[in-house]
C-alpha positions as CSV (number, residue, x, y, z in Angstrom):
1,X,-8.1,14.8,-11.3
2,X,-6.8,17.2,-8.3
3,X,-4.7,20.5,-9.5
4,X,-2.0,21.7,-7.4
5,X,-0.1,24.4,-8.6
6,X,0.7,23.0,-12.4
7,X,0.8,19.5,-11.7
8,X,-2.3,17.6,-12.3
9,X,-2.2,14.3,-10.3
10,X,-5.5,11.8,-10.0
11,X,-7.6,10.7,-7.6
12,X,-7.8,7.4,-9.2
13,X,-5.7,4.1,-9.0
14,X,-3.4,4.2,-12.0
15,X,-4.5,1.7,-14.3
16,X,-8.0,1.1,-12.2
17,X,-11.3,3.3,-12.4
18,X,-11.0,3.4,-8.4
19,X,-11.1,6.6,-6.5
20,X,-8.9,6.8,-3.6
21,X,-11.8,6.9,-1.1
22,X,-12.5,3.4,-2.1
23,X,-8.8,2.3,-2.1
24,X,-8.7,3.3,1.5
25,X,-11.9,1.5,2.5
26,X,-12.4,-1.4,0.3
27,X,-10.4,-3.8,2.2
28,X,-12.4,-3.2,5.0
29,X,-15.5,-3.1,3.7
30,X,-14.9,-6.5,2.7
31,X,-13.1,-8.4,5.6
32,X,-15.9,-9.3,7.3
33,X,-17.5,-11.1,4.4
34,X,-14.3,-12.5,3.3
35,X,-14.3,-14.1,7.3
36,X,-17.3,-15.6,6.2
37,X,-16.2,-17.8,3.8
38,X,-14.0,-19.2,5.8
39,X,-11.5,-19.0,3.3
40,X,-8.2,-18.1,4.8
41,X,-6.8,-16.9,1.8
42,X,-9.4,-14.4,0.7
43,X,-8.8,-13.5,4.2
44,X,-5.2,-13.2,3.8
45,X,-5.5,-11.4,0.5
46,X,-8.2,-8.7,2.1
47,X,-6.1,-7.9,5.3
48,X,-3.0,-8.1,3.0
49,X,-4.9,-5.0,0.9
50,X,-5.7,-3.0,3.6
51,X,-2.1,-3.3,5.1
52,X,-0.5,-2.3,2.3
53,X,-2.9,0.3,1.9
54,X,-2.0,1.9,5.4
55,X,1.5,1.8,4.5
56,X,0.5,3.6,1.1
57,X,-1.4,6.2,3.7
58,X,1.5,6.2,5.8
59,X,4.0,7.3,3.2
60,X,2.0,10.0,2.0
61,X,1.4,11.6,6.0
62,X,1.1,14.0,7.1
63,X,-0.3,15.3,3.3
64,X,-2.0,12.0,3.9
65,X,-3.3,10.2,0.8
66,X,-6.0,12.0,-1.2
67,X,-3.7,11.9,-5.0
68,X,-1.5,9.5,-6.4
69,X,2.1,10.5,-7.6
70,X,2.2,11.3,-11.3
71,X,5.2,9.4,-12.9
72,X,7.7,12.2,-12.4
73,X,6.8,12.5,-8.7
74,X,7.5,8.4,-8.0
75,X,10.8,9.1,-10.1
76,X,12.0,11.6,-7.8
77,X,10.4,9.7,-4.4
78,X,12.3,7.0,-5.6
79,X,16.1,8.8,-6.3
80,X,15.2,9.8,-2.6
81,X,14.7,6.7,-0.9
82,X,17.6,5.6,-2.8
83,X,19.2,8.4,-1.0
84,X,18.7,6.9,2.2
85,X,20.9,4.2,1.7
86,X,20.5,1.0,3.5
87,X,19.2,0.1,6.8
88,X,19.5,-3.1,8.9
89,X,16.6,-1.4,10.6
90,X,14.4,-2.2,8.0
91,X,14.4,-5.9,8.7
92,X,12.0,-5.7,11.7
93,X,9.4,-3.5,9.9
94,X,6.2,-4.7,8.6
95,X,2.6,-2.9,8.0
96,X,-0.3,-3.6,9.7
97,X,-3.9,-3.4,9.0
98,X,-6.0,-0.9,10.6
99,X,-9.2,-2.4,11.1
100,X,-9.9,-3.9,14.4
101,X,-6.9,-2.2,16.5
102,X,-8.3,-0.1,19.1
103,X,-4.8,1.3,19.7
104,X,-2.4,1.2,16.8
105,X,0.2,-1.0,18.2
106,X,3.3,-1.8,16.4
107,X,3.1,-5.8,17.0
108,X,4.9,-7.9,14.1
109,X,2.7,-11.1,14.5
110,X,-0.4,-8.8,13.5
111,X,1.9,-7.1,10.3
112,X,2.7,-8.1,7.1
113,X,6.2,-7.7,5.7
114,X,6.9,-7.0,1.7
115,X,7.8,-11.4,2.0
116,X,4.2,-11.6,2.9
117,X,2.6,-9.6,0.6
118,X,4.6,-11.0,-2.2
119,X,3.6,-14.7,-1.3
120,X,-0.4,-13.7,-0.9
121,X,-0.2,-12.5,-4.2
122,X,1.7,-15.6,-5.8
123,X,-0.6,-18.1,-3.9
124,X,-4.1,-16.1,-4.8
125,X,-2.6,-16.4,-8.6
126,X,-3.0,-19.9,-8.4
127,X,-6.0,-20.0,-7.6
128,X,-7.6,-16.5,-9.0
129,X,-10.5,-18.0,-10.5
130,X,-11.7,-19.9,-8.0
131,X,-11.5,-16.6,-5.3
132,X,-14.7,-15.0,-4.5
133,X,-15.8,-11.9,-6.1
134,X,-14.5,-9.7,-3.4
135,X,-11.9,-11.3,-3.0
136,X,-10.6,-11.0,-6.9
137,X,-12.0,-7.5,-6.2
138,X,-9.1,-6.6,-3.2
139,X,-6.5,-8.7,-5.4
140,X,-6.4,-6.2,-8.2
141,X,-6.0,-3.7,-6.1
142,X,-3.5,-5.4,-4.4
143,X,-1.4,-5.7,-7.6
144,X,-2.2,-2.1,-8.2
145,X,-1.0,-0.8,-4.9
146,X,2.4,-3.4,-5.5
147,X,3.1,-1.9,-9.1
148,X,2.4,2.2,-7.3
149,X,4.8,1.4,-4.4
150,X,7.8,-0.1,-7.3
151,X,7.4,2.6,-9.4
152,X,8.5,5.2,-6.6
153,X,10.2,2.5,-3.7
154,X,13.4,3.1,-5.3
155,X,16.1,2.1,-7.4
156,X,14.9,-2.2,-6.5
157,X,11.1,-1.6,-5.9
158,X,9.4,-2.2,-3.1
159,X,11.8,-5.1,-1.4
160,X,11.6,-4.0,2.3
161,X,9.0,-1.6,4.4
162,X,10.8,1.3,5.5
163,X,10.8,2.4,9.0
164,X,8.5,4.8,10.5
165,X,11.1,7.9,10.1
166,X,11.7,6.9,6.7
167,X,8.1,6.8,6.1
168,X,8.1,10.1,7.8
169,X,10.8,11.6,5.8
170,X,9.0,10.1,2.3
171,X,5.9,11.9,4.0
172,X,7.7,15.4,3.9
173,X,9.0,14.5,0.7
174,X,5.7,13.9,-0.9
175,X,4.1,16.9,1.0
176,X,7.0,19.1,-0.4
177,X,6.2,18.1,-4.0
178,X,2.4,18.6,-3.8
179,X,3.3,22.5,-2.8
């Protein structure tokens, strides 16, 4: 566990024995072998992992991620992205995965969008068992890194990616409370 001020927050996915090193590089770690089993869902369910754990990095910039939110944290993250309202702007955003992109390009076809995410997860349900090792491996965490970004998404969970100055105000947000 990391100590800031009184708040004890850990360095571990709630409800996993990871450490937040390995959330942040798991999922690419394993893309290359999940290629080579030419399945496209392991695939989909590795780059799905890493993109949703740059958005989970994103959110917590410029602090940047090195602690999870303890449960009062996400509670207040979350009546502050309810503050925000909505936003039709929120319709074109996605997350992207980091591995690969030279130059972090904002390109939509290359992104995932909360749809996306939502639909890996439901299709490698179906099938968990028969997923490889890794694969099952980056699909708990998935799950994990879906039930972190609910808890503090706001008031409906984590239904649409916000945009990058709502991520950037969440940032500040976050960075405020670990102060």
């Amino acid at each position: 566990m990391t100590q800031t001020g009184n708040t004890e927050r850990q360095r571990t996915v709630p409800g996993l024995g990871l450490d937040i090193d390995q959330v942040i590089d798991t999922p690419a770690q394993v893309s290359d072998a999940a290629r080579a089993t030419l399945d496209p869902q392991a695939v989909a369910i590795i780059e799905c992992t890493e993109a949703l754990a740059q958005y989970v990095e994103e959110l917590h910039a410029p602090h940047g991620l090195d602690q999870f939110l303890t449960a009062a944290e996400c509670a207040e993250v979350a009546r502050f992205i309810d503050a925000l309202g909505n936003n039709p702007a929120r319709a074109d955003e996605f997350f992207e995965r980091r591995t690969g992109l030279a130059l972090r390009s904002r390109n939509p076809e290359a992104g995932w969008n909360v749809e996306t995410v939502r639909e890996a997860v439901a299709q490698a349900n179906n099938r968990h068992d028969a997923l490889p090792d890794f694969a099952r491996e980056c699909f708990v965490l998935l799950n994990a890194l879906i039930a972190y970004l609910d808890a503090f998404h706001g008031s409906t969970g984590f239904r649409e990616v916000l945009t990058p100055t709502e991520r950037q105000a969440v940032g500040n947000k976050i960075t405020h409370l670990f102060t």
